[in-house]
C-alpha positions in Angstrom: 0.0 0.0 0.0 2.9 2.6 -0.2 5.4 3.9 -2.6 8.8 2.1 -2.1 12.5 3.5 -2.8 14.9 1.1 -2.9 18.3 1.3 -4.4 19.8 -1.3 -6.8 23.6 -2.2 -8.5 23.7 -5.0 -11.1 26.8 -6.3 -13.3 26.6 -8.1 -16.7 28.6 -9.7 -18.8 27.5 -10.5 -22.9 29.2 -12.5 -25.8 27.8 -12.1 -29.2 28.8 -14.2 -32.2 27.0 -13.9 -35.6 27.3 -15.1 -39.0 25.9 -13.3 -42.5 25.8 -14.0 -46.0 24.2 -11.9 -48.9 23.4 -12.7 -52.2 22.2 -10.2 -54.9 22.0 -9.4 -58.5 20.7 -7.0 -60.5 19.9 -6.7 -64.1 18.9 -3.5 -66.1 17.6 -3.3 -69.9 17.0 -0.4 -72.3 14.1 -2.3 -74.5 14.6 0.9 -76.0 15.9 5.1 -76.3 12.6 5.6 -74.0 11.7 2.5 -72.1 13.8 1.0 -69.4 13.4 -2.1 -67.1 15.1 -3.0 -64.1 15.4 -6.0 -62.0 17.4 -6.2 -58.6 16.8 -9.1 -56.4 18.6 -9.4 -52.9 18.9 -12.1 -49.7 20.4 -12.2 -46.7 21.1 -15.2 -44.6 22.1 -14.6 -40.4 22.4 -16.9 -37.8 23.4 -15.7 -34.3 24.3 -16.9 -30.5 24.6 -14.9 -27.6 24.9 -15.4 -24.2 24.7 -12.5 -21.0 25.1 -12.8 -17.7 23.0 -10.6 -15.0 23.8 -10.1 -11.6 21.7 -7.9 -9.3 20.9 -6.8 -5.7 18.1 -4.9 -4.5 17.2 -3.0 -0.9 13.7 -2.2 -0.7 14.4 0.4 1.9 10.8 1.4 3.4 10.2 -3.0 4.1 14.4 -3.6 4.6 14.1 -6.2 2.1 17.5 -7.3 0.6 17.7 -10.1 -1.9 19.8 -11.0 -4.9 19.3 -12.8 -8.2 21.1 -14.2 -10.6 20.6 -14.1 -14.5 21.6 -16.4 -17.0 20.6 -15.9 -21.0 21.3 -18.2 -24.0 20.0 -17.5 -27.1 20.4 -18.9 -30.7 18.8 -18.2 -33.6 18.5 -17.6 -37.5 17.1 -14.9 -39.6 16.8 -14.1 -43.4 15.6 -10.9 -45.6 14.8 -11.2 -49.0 13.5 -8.5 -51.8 12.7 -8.2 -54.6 11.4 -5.5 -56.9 10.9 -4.3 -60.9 10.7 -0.8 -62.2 9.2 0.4 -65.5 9.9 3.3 -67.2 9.1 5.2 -70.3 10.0 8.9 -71.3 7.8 10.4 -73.7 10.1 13.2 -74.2 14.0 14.1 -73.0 12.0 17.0 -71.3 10.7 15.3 -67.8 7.4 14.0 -69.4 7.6 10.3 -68.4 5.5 7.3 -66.4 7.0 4.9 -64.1 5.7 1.7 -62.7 7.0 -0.4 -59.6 6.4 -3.5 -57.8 8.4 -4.2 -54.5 8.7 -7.1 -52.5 10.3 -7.6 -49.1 10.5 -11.2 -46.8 11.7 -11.4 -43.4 11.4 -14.4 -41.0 13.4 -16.2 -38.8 13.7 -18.2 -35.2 15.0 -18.1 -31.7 15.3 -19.7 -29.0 16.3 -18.1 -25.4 17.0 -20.3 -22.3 16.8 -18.2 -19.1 17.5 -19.2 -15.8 17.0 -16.8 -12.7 18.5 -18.1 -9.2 18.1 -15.8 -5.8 21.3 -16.3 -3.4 19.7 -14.7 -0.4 16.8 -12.9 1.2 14.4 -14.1 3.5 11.2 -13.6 0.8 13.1 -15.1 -1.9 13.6 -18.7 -1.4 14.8 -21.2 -3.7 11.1 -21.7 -4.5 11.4 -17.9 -6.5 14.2 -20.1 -8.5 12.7 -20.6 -12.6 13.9 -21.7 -15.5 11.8 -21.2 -19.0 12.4 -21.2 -22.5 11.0 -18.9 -25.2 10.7 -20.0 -28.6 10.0 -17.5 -31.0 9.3 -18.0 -34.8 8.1 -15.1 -37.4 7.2 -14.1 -41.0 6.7 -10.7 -42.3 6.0 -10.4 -46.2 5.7 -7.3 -47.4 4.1 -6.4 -51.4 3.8 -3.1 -53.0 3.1 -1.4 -56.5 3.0 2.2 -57.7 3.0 4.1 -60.3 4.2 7.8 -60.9 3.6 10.2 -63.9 5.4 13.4 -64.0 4.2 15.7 -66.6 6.2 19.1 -67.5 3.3 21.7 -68.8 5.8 24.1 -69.9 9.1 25.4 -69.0 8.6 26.6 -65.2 5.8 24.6 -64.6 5.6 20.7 -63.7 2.9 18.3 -62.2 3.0 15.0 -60.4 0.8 12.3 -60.0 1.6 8.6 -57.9 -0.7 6.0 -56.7 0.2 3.2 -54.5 -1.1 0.1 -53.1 0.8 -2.1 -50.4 -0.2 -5.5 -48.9 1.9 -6.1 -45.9 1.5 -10.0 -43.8 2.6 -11.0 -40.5 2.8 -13.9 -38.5 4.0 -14.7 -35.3 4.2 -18.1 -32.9 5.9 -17.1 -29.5 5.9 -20.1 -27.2 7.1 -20.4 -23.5 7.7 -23.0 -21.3 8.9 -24.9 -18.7 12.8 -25.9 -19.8 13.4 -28.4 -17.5 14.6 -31.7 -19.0 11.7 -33.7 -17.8 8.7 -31.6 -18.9 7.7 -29.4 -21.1 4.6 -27.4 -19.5 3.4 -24.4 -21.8 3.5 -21.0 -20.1 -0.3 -20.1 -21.0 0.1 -16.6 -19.2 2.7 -15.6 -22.0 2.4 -18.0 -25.1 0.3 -16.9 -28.0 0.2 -16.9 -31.4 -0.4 -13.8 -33.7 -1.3 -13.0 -37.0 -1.6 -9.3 -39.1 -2.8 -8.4 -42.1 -2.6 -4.6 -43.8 -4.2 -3.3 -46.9 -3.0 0.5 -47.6 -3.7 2.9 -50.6 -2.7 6.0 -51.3 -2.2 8.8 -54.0 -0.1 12.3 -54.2 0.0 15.0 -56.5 2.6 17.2 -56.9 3.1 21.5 -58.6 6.4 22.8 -59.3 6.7 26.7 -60.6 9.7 28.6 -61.2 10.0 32.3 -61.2 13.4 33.2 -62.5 15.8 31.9 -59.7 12.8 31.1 -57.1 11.0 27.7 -56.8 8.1 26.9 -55.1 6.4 23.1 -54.7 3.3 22.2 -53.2 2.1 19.0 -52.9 -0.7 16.7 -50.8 -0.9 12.8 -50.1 -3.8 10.7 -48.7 -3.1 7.5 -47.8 -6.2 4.7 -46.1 -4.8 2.1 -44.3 -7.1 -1.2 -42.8 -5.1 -3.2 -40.4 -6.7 -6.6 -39.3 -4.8 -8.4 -36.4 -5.9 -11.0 -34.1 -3.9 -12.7 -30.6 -4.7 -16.2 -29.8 -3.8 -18.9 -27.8 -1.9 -21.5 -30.3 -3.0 -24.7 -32.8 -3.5 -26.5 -29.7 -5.7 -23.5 -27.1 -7.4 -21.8 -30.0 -9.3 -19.3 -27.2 -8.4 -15.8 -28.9 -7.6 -13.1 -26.9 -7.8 -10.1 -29.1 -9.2 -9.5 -32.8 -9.8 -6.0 -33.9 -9.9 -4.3 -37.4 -9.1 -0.8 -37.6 -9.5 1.9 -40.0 -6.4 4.8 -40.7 -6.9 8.0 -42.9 -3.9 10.4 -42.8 -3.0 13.2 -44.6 0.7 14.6 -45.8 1.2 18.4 -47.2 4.3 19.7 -47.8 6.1 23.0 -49.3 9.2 23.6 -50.5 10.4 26.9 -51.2 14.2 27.7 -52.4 16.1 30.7 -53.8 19.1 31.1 -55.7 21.4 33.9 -55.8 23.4 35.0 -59.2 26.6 34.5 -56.8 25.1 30.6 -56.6 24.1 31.2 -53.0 20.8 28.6 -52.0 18.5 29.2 -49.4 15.6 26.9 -48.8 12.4 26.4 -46.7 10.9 23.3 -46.5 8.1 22.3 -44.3 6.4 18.8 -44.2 3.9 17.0 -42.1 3.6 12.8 -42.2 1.8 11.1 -40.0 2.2 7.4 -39.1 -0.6 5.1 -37.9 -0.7 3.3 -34.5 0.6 -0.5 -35.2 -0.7 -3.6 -33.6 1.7 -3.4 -30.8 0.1 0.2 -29.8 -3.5 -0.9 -30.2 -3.3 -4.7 -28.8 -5.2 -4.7 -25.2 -3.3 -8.0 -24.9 -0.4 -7.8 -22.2 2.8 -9.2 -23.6 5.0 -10.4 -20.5 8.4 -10.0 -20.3 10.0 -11.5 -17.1 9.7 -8.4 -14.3 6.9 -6.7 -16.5 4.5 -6.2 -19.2 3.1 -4.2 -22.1 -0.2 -3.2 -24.0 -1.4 -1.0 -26.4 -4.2 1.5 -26.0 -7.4 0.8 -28.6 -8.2 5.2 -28.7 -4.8 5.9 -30.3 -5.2 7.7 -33.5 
């Protein structure tokens, strides 16, 4: 029922070992003067161990409790990262008149597993009974599509417009599992195991007006973009209960203007202002509390 200050001191120690490999290519063609295509494909392969070592006290001072704990953490894992993506383009003129098409792909996943072992040495609250060992296994997807296409249209010498349209279709998948690492069982932490998948559609559009007066150069431009984002928590294959499903809607807005002088002595001075806004993610809306080992997290569902 009070407030308590206590005072703390730790000590750690870490080792970190990690191996990478990348593979890429890329491949561009003139089909011809005015048309260009370009391919570029890239992947990147990492697998990883590390191991820390945590030791802390702490004195509650207001109950003149004294305990301390010992930490142990080994983790191994892999990851890999992938893209993809094609671009199209075609100039009508050699004057800035031109279209230009996209499509961008991006795949992440990967695995870990962390072994974690806490021990108390002393204090009268903390028995050996405090003593756990768990395991967190932790396996994940993200694959991420997108296509747009931008045509940029001089209307005469100091005047230029803009146009893009995009769509993106991003997919997320997550299996976080925790349990009891003792060699004879292996009891499923239901308190923090769950599964989680997400799915976001996004589309948006921004136009673009460029005018030059002599040295002086002014741009305006606006972007909408709508955004659905579909995610749901649940148990696992084996407890299907679901703990949170929620689809939410996003419409944002992004102006900017961009104003820039030049001197005859080749002087530049700009002003530049621009407003983006980024949605909430799952992890800001989820009312499901992800627990670490001393505490938790959750989103809040009002965010905007």
């Amino acid at each position: 029922h009070y407030d308590t200050t206590a005072t703390e001191n730790y000590s750690t120690t870490s080792n970190n070992q990690r191996l990478n490999g990348n593979i890429f290519a890329r491949v561009s063609y003139a089909i011809d003067s005015m048309t260009d295509l370009d391919f570029m494909a890239h992947y990147n392969y990492s697998h990883s161990t590390s191991a820390s070592y945590l030791e802390r006290g702490r004195n509650n001072l207001l109950t003149s409790e004294l305990y301390n704990y010992f930490d142990t953490n080994m983790t191994k894992g892999n990851s890999g990262f992938g893209m993809a993506s094609i671009d199209y383009t075609h100039k009508f003129d050699d004057k800035g008149h031109n279209i230009r098409a996209s499509i961008h792909e991006n795949h992440n996943s990967g695995n870990s597993q962390n072994d974690f072992i806490r021990q108390y040495t002393n204090g009268v609250e903390y028995t050996i009974g405090q003593n756990f060992d768990k395991c967190y296994l932790d396996k994940y997807y993200t694959n991420d599509l997108s296509a747009d296409v931008r045509y940029n249209r001089p209307l005469n010498e100091s005047t230029d417009l803009s146009f893009g349209l995009g769509y993106g279709l991003k997919n997320t998948s997550r299996k976080y599992n925790v349990s009891d690492s003792a060699h004879t069982t292996n009891v499923r932490d239901l308190l923090r195991s769950y599964n989680f998948d997400d799915t976001e559609n996004s589309l948006e559009a921004d136009a673009e007006w460029t005018h030059r007066w002599g040295n002086f150069t002014l741009e305006l431009g606006l972007g909408a973009q709508y955004e659905h984002i579909d995610f749901r928590y649940f148990g696992s294959e084996v407890y299907p209960f679901t703990i949170d499903d929620t689809a939410c809607n996003f419409l944002t807005f992004s102006p900017s203007i961009h104003m820039s002088y030049r001197t005859q002595s080749l002087h530049n001075y700009k002003l530049n202002y621009s407003l983006r806004m980024r949605h909430p993610g799952e992890e800001n809306l989820t009312t499901y509390k992800r627990y670490s080992v001393d505490s938790y997290s959750m989103g809040n569902r009002n965010l905007t």
